[in-house]
Structure formats: C-alpha cells, structure tokens
GUMAR-133114 format. One record per residue (C-alpha): x, y, z; residue number from 1; chain; residue in one letter. Coordinates in steps of 0.25 Angstrom, whole numbers. Layout:
// residues N
NUPA  east north    up resi chain resn
NUPA     X     Y     Z  NUM     A    A
...
// end
This chain:
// residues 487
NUPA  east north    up resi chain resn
NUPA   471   433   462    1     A    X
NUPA   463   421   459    2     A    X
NUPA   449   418   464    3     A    X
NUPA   446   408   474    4     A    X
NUPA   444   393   474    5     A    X
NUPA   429   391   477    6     A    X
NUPA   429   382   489    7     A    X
NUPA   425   368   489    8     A    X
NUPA   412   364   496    9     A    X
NUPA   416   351   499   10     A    X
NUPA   424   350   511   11     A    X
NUPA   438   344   510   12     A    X
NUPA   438   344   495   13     A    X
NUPA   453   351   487   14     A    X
NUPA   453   362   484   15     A    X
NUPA   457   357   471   16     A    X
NUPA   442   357   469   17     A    X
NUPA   441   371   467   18     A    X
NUPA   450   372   454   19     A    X
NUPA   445   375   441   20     A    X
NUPA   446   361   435   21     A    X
NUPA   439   362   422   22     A    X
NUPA   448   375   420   23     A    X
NUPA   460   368   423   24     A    X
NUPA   457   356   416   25     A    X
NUPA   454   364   404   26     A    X
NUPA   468   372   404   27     A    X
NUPA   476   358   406   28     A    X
NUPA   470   351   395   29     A    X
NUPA   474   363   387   30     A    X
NUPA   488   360   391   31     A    X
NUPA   486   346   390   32     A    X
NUPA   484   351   376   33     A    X
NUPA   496   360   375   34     A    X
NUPA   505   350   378   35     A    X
NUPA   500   340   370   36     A    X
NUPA   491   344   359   37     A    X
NUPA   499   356   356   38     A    X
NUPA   513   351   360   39     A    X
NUPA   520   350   347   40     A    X
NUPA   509   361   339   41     A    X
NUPA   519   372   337   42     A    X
NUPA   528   363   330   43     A    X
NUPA   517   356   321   44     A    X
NUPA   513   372   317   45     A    X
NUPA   527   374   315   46     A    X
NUPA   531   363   304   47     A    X
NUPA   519   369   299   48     A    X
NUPA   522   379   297   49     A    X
NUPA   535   376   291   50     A    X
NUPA   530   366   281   51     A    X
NUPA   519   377   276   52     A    X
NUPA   532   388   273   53     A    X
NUPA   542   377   269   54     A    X
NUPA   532   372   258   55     A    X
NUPA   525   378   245   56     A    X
NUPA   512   381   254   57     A    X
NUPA   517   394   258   58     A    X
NUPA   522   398   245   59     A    X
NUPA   509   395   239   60     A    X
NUPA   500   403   251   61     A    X
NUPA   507   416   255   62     A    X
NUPA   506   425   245   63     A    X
NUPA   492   422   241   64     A    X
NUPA   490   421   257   65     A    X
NUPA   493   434   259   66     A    X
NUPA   487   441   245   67     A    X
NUPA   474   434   250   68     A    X
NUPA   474   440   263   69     A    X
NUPA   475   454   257   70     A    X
NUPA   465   452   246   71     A    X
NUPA   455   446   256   72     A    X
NUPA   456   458   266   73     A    X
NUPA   466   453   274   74     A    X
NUPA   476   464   274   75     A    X
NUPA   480   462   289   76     A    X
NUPA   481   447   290   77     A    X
NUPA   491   448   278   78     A    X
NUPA   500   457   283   79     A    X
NUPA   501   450   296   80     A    X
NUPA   505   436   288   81     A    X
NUPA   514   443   280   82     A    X
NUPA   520   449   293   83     A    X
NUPA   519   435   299   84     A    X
NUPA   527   429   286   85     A    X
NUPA   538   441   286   86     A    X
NUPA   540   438   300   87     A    X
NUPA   544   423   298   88     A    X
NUPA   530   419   306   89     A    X
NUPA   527   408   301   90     A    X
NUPA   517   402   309   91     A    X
NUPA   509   415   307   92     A    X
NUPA   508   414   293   93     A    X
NUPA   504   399   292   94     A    X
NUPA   492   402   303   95     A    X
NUPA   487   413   294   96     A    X
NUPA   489   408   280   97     A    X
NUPA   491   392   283   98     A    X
NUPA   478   391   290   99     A    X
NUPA   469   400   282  100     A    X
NUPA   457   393   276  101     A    X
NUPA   452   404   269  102     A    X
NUPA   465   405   261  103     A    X
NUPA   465   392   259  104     A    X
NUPA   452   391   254  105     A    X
NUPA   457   404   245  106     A    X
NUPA   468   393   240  107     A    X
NUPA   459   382   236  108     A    X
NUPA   449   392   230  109     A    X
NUPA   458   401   220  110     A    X
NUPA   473   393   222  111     A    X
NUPA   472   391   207  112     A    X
NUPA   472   407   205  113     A    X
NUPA   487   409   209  114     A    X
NUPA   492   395   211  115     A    X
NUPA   497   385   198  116     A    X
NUPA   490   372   197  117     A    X
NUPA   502   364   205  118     A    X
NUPA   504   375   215  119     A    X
NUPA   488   373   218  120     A    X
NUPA   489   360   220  121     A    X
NUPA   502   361   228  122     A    X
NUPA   494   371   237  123     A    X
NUPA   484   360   238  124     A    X
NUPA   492   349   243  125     A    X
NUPA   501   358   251  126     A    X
NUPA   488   364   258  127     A    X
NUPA   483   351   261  128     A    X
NUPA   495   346   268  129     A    X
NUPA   496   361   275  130     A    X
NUPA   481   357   280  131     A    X
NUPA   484   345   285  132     A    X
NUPA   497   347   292  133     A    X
NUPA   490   359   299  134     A    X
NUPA   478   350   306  135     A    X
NUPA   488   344   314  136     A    X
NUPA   490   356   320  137     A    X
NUPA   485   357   334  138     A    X
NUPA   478   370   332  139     A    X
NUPA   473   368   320  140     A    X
NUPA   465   352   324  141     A    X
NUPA   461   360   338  142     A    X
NUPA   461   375   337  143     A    X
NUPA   450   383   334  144     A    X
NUPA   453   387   319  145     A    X
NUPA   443   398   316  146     A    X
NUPA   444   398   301  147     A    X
NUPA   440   382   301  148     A    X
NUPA   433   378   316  149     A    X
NUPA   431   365   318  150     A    X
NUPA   421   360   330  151     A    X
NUPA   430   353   338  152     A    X
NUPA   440   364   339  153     A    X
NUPA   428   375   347  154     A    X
NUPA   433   364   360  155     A    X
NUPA   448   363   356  156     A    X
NUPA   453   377   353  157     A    X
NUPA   455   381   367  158     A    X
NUPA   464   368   371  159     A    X
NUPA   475   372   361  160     A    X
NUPA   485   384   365  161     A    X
NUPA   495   393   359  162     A    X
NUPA   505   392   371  163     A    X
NUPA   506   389   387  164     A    X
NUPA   504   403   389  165     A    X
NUPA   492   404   382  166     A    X
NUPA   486   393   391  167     A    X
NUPA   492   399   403  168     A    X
NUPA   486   413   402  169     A    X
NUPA   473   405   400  170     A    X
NUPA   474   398   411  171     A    X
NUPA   478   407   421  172     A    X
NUPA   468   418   416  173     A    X
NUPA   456   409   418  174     A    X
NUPA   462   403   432  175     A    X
NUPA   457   412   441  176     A    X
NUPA   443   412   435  177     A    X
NUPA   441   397   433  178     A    X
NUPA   442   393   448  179     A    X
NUPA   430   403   454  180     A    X
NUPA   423   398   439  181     A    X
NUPA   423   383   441  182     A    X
NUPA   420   384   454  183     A    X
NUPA   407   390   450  184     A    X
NUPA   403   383   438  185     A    X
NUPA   410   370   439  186     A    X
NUPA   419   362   430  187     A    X
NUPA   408   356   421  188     A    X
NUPA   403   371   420  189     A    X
NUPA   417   377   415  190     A    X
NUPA   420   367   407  191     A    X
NUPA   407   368   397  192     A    X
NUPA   410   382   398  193     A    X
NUPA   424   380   393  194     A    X
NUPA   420   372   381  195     A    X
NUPA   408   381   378  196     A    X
NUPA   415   394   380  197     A    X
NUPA   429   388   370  198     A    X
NUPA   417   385   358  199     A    X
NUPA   411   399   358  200     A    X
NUPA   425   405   358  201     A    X
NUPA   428   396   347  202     A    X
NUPA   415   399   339  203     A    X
NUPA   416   414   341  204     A    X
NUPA   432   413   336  205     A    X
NUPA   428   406   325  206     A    X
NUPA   418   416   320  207     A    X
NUPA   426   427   322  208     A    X
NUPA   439   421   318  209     A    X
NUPA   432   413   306  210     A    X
NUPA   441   411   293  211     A    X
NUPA   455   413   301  212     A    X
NUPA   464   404   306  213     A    X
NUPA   466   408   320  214     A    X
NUPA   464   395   328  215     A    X
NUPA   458   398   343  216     A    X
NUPA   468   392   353  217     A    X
NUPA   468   393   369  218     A    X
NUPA   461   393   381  219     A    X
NUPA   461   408   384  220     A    X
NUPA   448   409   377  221     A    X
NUPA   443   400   385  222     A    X
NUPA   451   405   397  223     A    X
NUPA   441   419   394  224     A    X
NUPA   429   412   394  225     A    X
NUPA   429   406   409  226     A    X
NUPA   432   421   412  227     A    X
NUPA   420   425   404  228     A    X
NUPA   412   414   412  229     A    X
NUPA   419   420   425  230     A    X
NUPA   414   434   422  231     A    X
NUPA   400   428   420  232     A    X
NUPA   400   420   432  233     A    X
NUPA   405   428   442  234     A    X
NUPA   404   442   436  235     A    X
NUPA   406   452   449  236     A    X
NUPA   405   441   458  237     A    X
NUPA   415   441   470  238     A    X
NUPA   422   430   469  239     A    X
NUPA   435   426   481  240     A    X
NUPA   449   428   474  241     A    X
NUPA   464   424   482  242     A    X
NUPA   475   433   480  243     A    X
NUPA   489   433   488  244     A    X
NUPA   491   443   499  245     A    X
NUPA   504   449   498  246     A    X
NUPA   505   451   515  247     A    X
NUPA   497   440   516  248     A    X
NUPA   504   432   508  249     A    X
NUPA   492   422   508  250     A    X
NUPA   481   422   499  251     A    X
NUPA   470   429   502  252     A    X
NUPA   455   430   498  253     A    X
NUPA   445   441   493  254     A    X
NUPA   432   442   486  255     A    X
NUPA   433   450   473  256     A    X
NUPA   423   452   462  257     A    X
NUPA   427   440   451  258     A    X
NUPA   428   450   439  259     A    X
NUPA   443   454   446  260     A    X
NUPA   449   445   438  261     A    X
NUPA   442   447   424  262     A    X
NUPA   452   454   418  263     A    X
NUPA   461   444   418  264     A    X
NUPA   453   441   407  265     A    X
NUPA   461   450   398  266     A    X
NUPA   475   442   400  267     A    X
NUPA   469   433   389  268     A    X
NUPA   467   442   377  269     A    X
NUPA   480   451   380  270     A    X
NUPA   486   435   380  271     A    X
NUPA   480   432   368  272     A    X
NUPA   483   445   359  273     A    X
NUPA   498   446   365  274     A    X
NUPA   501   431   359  275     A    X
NUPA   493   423   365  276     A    X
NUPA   485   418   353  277     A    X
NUPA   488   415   338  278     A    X
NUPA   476   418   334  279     A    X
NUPA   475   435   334  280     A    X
NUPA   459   434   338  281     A    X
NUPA   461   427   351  282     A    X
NUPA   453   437   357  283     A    X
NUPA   441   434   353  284     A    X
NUPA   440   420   359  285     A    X
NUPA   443   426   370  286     A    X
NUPA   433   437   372  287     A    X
NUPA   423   427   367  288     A    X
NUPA   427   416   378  289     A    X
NUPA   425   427   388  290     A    X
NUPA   411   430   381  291     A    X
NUPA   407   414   380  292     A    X
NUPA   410   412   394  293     A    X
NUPA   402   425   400  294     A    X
NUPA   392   420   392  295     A    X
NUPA   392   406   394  296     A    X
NUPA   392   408   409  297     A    X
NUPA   379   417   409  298     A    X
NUPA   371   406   401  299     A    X
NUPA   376   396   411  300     A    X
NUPA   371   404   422  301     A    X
NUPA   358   406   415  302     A    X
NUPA   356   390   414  303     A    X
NUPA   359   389   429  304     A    X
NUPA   347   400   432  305     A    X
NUPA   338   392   424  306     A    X
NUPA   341   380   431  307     A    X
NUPA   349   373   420  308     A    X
NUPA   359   365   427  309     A    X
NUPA   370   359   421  310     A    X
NUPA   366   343   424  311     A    X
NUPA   376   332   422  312     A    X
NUPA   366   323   418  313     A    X
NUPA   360   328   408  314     A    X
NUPA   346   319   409  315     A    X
NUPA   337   328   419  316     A    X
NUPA   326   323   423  317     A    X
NUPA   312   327   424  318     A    X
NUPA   313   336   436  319     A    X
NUPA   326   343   430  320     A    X
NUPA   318   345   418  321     A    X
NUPA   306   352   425  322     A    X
NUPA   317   359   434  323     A    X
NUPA   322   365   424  324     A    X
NUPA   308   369   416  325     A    X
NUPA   304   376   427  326     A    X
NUPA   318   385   429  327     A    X
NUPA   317   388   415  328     A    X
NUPA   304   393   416  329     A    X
NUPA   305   403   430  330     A    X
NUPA   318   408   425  331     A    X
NUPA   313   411   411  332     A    X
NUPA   300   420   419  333     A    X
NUPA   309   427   429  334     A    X
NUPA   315   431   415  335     A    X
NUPA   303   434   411  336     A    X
NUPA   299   441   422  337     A    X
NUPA   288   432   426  338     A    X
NUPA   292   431   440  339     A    X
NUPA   279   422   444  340     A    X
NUPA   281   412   434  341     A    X
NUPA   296   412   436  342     A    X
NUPA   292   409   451  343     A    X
NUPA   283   397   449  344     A    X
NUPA   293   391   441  345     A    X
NUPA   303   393   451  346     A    X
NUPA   292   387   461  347     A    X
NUPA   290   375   452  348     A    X
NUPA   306   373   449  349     A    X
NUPA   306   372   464  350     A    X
NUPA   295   360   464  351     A    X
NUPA   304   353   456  352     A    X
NUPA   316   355   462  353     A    X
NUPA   316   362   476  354     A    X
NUPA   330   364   476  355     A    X
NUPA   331   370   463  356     A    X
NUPA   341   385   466  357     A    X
NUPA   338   391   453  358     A    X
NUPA   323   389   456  359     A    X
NUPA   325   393   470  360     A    X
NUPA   334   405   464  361     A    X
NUPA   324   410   453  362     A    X
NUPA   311   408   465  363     A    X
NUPA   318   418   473  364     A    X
NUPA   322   429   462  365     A    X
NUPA   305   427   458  366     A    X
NUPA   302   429   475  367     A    X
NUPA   311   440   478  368     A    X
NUPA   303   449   470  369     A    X
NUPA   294   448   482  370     A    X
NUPA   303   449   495  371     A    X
NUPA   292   450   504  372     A    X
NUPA   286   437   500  373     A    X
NUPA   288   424   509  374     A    X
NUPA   291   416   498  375     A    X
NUPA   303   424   495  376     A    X
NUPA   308   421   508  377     A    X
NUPA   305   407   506  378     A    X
NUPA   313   404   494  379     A    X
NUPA   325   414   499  380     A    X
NUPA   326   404   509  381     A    X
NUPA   327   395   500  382     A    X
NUPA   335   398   490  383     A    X
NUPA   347   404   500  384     A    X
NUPA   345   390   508  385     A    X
NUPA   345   382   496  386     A    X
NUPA   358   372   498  387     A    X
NUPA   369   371   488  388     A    X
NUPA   385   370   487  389     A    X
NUPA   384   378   473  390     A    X
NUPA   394   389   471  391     A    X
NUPA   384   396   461  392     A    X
NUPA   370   395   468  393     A    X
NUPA   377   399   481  394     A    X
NUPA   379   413   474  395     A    X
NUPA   366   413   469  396     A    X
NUPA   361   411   484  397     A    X
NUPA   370   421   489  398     A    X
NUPA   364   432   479  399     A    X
NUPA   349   429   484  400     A    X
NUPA   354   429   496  401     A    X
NUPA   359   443   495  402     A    X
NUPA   347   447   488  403     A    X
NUPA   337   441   497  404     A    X
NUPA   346   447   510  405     A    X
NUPA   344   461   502  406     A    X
NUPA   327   459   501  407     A    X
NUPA   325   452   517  408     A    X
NUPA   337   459   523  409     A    X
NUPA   337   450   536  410     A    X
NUPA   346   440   535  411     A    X
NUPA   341   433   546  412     A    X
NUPA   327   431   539  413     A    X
NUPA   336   419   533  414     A    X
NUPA   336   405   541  415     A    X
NUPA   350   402   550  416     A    X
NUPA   354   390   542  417     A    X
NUPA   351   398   529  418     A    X
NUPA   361   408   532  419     A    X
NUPA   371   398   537  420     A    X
NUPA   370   391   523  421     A    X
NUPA   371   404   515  422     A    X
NUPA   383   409   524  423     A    X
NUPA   390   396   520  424     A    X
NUPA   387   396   506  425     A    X
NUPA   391   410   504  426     A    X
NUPA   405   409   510  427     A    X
NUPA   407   397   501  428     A    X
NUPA   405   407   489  429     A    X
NUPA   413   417   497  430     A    X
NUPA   401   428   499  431     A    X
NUPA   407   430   512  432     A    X
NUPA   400   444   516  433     A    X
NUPA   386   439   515  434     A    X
NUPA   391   425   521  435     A    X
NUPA   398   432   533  436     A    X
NUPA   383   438   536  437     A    X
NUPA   376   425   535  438     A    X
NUPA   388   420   544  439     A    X
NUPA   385   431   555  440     A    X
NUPA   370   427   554  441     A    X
NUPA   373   414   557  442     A    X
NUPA   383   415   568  443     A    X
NUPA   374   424   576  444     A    X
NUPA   361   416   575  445     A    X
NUPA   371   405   583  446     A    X
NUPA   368   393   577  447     A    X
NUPA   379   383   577  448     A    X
NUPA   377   371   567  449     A    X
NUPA   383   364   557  450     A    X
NUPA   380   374   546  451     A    X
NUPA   385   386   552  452     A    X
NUPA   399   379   557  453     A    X
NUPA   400   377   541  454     A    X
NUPA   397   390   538  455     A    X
NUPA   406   399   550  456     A    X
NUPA   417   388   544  457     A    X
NUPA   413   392   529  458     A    X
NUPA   415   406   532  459     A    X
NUPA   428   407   540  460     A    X
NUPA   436   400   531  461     A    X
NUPA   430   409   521  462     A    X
NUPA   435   423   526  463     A    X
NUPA   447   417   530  464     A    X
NUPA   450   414   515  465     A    X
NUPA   445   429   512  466     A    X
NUPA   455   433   523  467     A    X
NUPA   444   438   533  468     A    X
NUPA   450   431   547  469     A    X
NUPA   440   438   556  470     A    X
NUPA   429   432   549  471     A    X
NUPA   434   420   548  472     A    X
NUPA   438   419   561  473     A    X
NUPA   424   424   567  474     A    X
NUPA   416   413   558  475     A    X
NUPA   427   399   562  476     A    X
NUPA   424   404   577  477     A    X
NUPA   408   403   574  478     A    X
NUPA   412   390   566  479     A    X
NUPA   421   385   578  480     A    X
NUPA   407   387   587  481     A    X
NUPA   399   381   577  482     A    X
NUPA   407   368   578  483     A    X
NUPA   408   369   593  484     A    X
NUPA   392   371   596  485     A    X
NUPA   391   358   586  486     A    X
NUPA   402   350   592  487     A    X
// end
C-alpha cells in the first residue's frame, strides 16, 4: 500500500512530476557515494588493520588498553574487546582501542610510567603513522566521529553507508512517505529539511555519544526524520493510498488516515540493532531524527501562519517588509487574545496586500466570533473564493469552509461560481464527500459554463480512480452537457 501521486495541475504534464525528486536525488548521490567513495573502504580498513596487529603497536596497547578500561569503570567495554580479541575479531578490537582519543591521550600523558624510554618513543612514531594511515579512511575524513567532530562532517555523516542493505531499507522505508511529503512542501522545502534535520542528529549524537569512537553512518536517520516531518504534517489527515485488488487484479484507490503507515517506522531500529550499524547507539540518531523532523515541521508551519514565506530573493521590498510587520503583529494579538487589534492588523495587511491568504485567514478566525455579523459573511466569501493552485492553502480553505458550513448551515448562502471553484479544488485534494455536495449544488442550479465543465470532468475522473463508477459516471454525463450547451 503506497499513498498516491498527487496529481498535476497543469494539463498534459508527466507524471513524472509528481515523484519525490529531492528524495530520490538524495538516495542516489548516496549510492553514487557507495560506489565510488566507499568502493575500496573495507579493503583500506582491513590492511589497517593488519598492519596495527602485524606491528609492535598492538603489543604495546592491549594490555594497558584493557587494564585501563577496567580501572576507569569500564568493566563491560573490556570484556566485550577481550571477547572480540578471543574471537579473532579484529576489526572490532581496532575500532575500540585503535581509535580511542581518550586512550591515547592516557598514552601521551603517563606512557613513561610502564613504557622504557625506546619503547615510548617507538609508540610515538608507530602512533603517528597509525594516525595518519587511518585519515585516509573514508569513515574517519567523512563520518561523524563523536569522540573528535569536525564541522564539516554534521553534512557528510549521512552520505557514507555500512552496506547496500542499509541504504535499501532506508530507502524503501521512507518511499511511501516522500511522495504525499514533496508534494506538499516542495523540493526546496524537503531539501533544507534534509540538511537541517541530519545537523541536529548529528549534535545530539555527538553529545551523547561524546568521548567514544562510534562514527554515525547512514541515511536511516535521516530516513526517520522525513517521517517525523510526515507525522507533523499530515498528522490524522486522510490522505488516498493505491493497493492491488486481488479480484480486481487492478489497483485500486482509498482514503485512509495518513498515520497507517507509521509504524513502518519501526523497521529502522529493529534494522539497526540486528546488524544494521557499527556503531551499538544508532538508536538514538534515530529517534532524535524522528524528534528533529516533527519539530522542524511545526516551526515551519508556524512561519507560514505568520506570513513568512520562504522568498527566492531574498531582497523584499518595502511592501513585503510592511506585509510582514503587520502579520506578525495580528498573529501575535490573536495570541494574545486581543481579537480587536489582531482584526485591525489583519484589516491593514490587507491594505497592503488584498490578496494576502494568511491575512485573509486570521480576518475570519477574528469575525467568526460574531456569526451574525455581515462582515463575517463578507470576508468568508472571500477567503473560500480566494484563487490559488496551492495544495496546502486549499486544505486550509477546505477547513474554513467546514467550519463556516457548520455556523451558516445553508449552502446555498454561498454564490454559484464559489461553489464550482470550491468543488473543483477539493476533488484535486481528494475531499471528495464535501466536493461531491458542492458538485450536486452546482448541477442543480443548471448553469453550464466553462467552470462547471472543469469541475463535472475533475470529479469523474476522481471517483473513478477511488473506484466509485456511479459517481463517476453521473458527473462525465453532466460534464458531456456542459460541453454540448457550450459547443
């Protein structure tokens, strides 16, 4: 079951269009990365790791390696080495006593203590060469090291990956909810959010993790936080998903709330802590993505109901300035309850811009306190007629329109070609109940014009794609007169 493509406005465009490129895009470059970056990292790690147990470095460390570890407390972390060790795990024992700074540090502090003079030094130079064949390791120049960050790693870490699988389950995990969350917030959108999302899971990793040398690697953190903005997004929205019909044996449509495939979810950690990750505290990256990215998506919303828009220029002019002034102050009333002033605000946002929806959106939450009032009536009109192609302030007009239905009752209060353009916009974002009732309205008042073909075709074609053939049948006949009356 995979939610649905959101369709394109535009007539004749792909369908292409609707894929989630910025997703896509990310997930290639990491296997771009895989296969070139990383092409030839397990070999590197491996002479490594037999040029640290073939030479006198090892000899040197592991005894006081794992005294150290038990006198500091680390009673655990010894054993598990020593197990590693017994076990002929090599690679184990290098990432936990090759790459510890702390231990290090120990060595260059009080090496003197149970080293000779020439084996000090011999430590010295052999530590030195150790360091500087391991920074041509792939992981260690580009993952996220918590026991020695460097800045340029908080944008890296998620573009190096322990295996294929590790990028596969990622990428399929987060499939089904990329497509319905690109189509909301846009490429530009999901992409700052991928970037910003991966830096706070790399801070917080780094402050838990701080002193050990567990370096952050993959994308399923990052696979988390797009479902964390997911859930914030779209919360218990309905959203329509395709599934194949076994008698069918087509694929066939339904609205179902958008939290059904949250649990998915879950195949990331149970990944991670059955093999999926080197590092034993992958968990915590990813329960903090999943944080990040809920939150993130709340503070984004927040800026779009105070009217800051994310411009591609980034020079406003005057007008945009005072635009904005004037948004920030209503919203900041109607916090504070000052429902008057939040209304003349709203009024002189307006002024400046007639057009502007968030101004439009906030008059009407200030006027409906006062149903009875012509000028609620006024800017509901306005606000439900207000023209716009954007998939997230058509939601918004189908939630005042459900509460303004629920305080006037009468739908035919609102003008014709209002409720054509409503019925229109609401079967575009599959609110196909309350567009199917707008649809009625429309067809019994038995005015056939451009607008209304449109709509009658809109509908059909969707309740035939949510398998309702009457429906759709009833609304391509009225589409089929509409285009005959204008013929």
């Amino acid at each position: 079951m995979l939610p649905k493509p959101q369709p394109s406005d535009v007539e004749g465009s792909s369908r292409l269009a609707t894929l989630p490129w910025a997703c896509l895009t990310f997930f290639l470059a990491y296997l771009l990365v895989m296969f070139t970056v990383q092409l030839h990292e397990d070999e590197q790690e491996t002479e490594l790791v037999q040029w640290y147990y073939s030479g006198k470095l090892f000899d040197l460390e592991w005894n006081n390696y794992i005294s150290w570890l038990r006198i500091n407390g680390m009673v655990d972390k010894a054993t598990d080495v020593q197990a590693a060790h017994d076990a002929g795990d090599r690679t184990t024992v290098i990432r936990a006593m090759g790459f510890d700074e702390a231990f290090e540090e120990e060595n260059r502090q009080r090496g003197n203590q149970y080293w000779s003079p020439q084996e000090r030094i011999a430590w010295q130079q052999l530590r030195d060469e150790f360091d500087q064949r391991a920074s041509t390791l792939v992981r260690v120049r580009f993952g996220l090291n918590p026991s020695a960050p460097r800045p340029s790693t908080y944008l890296t870490w998620h573009f190096l990956h322990e295996n294929i699988i590790q990028w596969l389950v990622a990428l399929l995990v987060l499939l089904p909810f990329a497509w319905p969350l690109e189509a909301a917030l846009g490429w530009k959108r999901v992409t700052i959010l991928w970037f910003v999302s991966g830096t706070i899971t790399g801070l917080t990793y780094v402050a838990f993790m701080s002193g050990s040398y567990q370096p952050l690697v993959g994308s399923t953190p990052l696979a988390s936080a797009m479902i964390g903005v997911f859930a914030s997004l779209f919360a218990l929205k309905k959203l329509p998903f395709v599934y194949p019909h076994p008698k069918k044996k087509a694929l066939v449509e339904k609205e179902l709330p958008a939290a059904i495939i949250l649990p998915l979810w879950f195949v990331l950690p149970v990944y991670e802590f059955f093999g999926g990750a080197t590092a034993p505290h992958a968990w915590i990256a990813l329960v903090v993505g999943l944080v990040a990215g809920a939150i993130l998506c709340q503070l984004a919303q927040r800026q779009e109901v105070a009217g800051i828009d994310d411009d591609e220029d980034e020079e406003q002019d005057d007008q945009e300035k005072a635009l904005r002034t004037r948004l920030n102050s209503a919203w900041s009333s109607m916090s504070a309850l000052a429902f008057a002033e939040a209304g003349h605000q709203f009024e002189a946002a307006l002024e400046v811009d007639p057009h502007a929806f968030s101004a439009l959106t906030g008059l009407y939450h200030v006027r409906k306190l006062k149903p009875e009032d012509p000028a609620f009536e006024e800017i509901a009109l306005n606000v439900l007629g207000h023209e716009t192609e954007d998939t997230g302030e058509i939601r918004q007009q189908f939630n005042l329109y459900r509460d303004y239905i629920k305080r006037v009752i009468d739908l035919d209060r609102l003008p014709e070609d209002v409720r054509t353009t409503l019925a229109y916009r609401f079967s575009l974002v599959e609110e196909l109940r309350e567009a199917d009732k707008l649809g009625e309205s429309v067809a019994d008042s038995g005015s056939l014009n451009e607008k209304s073909l449109r709509t009658f075709r809109t509908l059909a074609e969707a309740f035939d794609r949510f398998g309702q053939p009457a429906k759709a049948n009833h609304y391509s006949r009225l589409a089929e007169r509409a285009r005959k009356a204008l013929a």
